[in-house]
C-alpha atoms as one frame of an Amber mdcrd trajectory, in Angstrom:
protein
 -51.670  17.461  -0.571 -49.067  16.776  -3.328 -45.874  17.213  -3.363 -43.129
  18.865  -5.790 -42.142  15.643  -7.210 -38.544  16.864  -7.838 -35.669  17.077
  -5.853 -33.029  19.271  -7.944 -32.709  22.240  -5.703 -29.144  24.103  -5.747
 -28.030  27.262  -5.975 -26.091  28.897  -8.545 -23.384  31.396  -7.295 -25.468
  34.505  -7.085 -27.774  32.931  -4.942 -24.796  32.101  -2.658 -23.380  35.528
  -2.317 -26.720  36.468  -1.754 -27.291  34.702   0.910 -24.291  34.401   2.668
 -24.580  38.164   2.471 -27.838  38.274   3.940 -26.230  36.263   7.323 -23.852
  39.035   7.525 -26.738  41.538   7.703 -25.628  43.110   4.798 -26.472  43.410
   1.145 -24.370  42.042  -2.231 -24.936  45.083  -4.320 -21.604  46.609  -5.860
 -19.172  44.255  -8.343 -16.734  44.764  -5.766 -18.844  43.054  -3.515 -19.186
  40.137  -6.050 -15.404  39.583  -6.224 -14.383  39.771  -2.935 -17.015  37.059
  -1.820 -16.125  34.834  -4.991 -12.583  34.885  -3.549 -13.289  34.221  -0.372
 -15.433  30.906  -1.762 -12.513  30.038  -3.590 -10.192  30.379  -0.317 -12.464
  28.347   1.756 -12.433  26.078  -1.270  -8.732  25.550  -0.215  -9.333  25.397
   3.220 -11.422  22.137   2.482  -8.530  20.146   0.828  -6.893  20.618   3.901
  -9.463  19.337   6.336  -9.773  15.802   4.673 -10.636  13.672   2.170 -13.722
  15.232  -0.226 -15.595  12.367  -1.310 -17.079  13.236  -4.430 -13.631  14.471
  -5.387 -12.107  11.663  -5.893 -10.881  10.122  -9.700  -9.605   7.044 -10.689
  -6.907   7.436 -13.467  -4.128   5.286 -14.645  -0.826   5.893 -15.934   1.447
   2.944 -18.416   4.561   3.006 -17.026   7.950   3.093 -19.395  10.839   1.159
 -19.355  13.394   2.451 -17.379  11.383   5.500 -16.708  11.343   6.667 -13.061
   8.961   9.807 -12.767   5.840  10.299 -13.746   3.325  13.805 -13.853   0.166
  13.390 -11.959  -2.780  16.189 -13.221  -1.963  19.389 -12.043  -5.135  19.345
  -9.829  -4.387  16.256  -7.982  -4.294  17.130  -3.880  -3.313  13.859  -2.937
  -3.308  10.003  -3.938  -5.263   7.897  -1.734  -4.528   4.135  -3.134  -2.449
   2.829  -5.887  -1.181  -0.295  -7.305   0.651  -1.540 -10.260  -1.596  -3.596
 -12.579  -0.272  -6.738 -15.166  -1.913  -8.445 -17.731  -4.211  -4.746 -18.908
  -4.675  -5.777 -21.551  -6.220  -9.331 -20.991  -8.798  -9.564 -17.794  -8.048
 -13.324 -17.985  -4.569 -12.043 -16.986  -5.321  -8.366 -15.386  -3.548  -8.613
 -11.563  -3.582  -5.440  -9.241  -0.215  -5.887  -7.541   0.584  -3.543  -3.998
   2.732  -0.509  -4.410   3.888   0.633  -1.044   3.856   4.685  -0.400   7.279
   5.690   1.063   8.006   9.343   1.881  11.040  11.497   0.613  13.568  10.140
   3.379  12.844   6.934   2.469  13.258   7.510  -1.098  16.229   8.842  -0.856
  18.448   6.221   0.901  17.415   3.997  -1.924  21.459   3.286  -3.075  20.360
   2.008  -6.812  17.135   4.405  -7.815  17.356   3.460 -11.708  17.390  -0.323
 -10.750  14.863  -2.135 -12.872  12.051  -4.887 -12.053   8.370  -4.525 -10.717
   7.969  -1.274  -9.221   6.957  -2.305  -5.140   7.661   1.240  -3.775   6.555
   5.233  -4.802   7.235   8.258  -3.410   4.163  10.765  -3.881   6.267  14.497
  -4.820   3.250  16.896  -4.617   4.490  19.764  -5.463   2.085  23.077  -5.599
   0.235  22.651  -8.981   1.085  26.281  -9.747   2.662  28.094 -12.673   6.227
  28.742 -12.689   8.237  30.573 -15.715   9.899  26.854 -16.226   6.458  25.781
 -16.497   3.554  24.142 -14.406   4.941  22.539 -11.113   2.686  19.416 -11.559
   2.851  16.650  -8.725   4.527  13.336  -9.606   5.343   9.851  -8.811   8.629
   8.061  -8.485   8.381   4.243  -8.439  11.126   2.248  -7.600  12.477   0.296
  -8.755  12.344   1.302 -12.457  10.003  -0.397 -14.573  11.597  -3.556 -16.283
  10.673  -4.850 -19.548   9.473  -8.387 -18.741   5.818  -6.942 -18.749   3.622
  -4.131 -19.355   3.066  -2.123 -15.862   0.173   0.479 -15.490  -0.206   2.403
 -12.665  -3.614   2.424 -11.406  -4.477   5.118  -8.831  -7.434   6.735  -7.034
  -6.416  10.590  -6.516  -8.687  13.767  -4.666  -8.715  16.122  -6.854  -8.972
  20.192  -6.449 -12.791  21.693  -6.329 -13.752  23.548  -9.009 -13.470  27.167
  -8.869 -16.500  29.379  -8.344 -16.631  30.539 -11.547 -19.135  33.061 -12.425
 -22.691  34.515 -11.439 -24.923  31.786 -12.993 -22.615  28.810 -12.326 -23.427
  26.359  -9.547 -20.558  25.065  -7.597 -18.534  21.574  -7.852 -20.191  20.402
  -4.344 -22.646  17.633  -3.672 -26.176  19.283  -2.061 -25.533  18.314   1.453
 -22.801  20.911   1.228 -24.522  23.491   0.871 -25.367  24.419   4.007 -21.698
  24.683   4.726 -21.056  25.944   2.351 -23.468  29.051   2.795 -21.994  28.841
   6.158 -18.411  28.901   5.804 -18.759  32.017   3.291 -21.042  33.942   5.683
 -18.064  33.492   8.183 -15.046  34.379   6.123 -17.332  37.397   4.870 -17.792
  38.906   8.528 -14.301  38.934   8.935 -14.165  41.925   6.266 -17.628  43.500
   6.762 -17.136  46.382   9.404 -20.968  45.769  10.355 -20.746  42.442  10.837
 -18.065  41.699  13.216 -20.699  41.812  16.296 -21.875  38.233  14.042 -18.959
  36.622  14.055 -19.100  34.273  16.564 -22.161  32.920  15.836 -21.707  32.375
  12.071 -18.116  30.367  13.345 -20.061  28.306  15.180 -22.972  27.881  12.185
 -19.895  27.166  10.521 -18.566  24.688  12.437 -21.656  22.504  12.707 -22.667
  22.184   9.940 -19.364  21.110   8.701 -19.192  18.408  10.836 -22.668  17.352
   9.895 -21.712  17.462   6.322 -17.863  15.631   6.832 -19.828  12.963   9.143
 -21.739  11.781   6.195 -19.533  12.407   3.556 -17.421   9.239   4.468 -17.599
   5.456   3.473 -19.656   3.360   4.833 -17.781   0.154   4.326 -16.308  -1.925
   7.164 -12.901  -1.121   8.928 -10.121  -3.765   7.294  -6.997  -3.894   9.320
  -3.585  -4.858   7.666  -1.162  -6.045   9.498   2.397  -5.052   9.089   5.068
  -7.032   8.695   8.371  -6.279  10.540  11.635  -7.035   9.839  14.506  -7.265
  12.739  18.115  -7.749  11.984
């Protein structure tokens, strides 16, 4: 017996709404159908950002800081920043240093007495904002370093960011997910589905817990396999 000798199976999104359809005991036949799943993929889209960190979402991207300059726009599609520090020297690697930049939050921040005081940034406060369109513009999340970049040396700003998932997108588009999501991902829309099909409310239970398994199958694995390393903090007492 041979075997298929690939392994490139996915689903595009028809084949999604399809099945998650099918779990509901119902059928996707009307274009009204077709929307109101693809928005419900896109909401439990969301609802992943907030659970934790997506692997396969994560960037690395950089931004040269300026003189004097305090803020700084992330992409618009940035959910969080998950390490950072200021590098020297870019433009040498016989020079190149990554230097720690501590994360501070907005209290912190803002007892700083002197926020325009320049030298090599050690501090940044994270302003996420929503990402979302505004008549001033887009409300893209930012940085703040502190304290303001001198002009001894060139500073970049080195970061590793999760980033949004893709939208759904449409009928012959298959999603921004690795394969070992989807299973959960079938399951998560079957769920949010029966909670607007009349006929399949008597299924709702189940598919939760469907749901719920097999999203902590897929979060268990999706997660670094690299040793613990514990930092210890430093304290100061007056």
């Amino acid at each position: 017996m041979t075997t298929s000798g690939t392994a490139s199976f996915n689903l595009d999104l028809n084949d999604i709404l399809e099945e998650a359809f099918e779990r509901c005991g119902a059928e996707l036949r009307t274009g009204y159908d077709f929307r109101t799943a693809r928005r419900s993929l896109n909401l439990l889209f969301a609802d992943w950002a907030n659970r934790g960190i997506n692997l396969w979402t994560i960037e690395q991207g950089s931004l040269p800081l300026v003189q004097g300059q305090v803020s700084y726009d992330l992409p618009v599609d940035t959910v969080d920043l998950l390490e950072h520090v200021i590098r020297t020297g870019a433009g040498s690697a016989a020079t190149q240093a990554d230097l720690t930049i501590s994360r501070i939050s907005v209290s912190t921040y803002a007892t700083i007495p002197n926020k325009i005081q320049q030298g090599r940034p050690i501090q940044v406060w994270v302003n996420r904002q929503s990402g979302a369109t505004e008549p001033t513009g887009v409300n893209a999340p930012q940085i703040n370093v502190w304290p303001a970049p001198d002009g001894s040396q060139a500073y970049t700003f080195v970061y590793w960011r999760m980033r949004r998932i893709q939208d759904a997108g449409g009928g012959t588009a298959t999603q921004d997910i690795p394969f070992r999501f989807l299973p959960c991902l079938v399951a998560g829309l079957s769920y949010y589905l029966a909670l607007k099909l009349p006929d399949a409310t008597e299924r709702l239970v189940i598919l939760k817990q469907m749901y719920d398994e097999a999203w902590d199958l897929a979060a268990g694995e999706d997660r670094e396999k690299a040793p613990d390393r514990l930092v210890p903090r430093r304290m100061f007492i007056s």
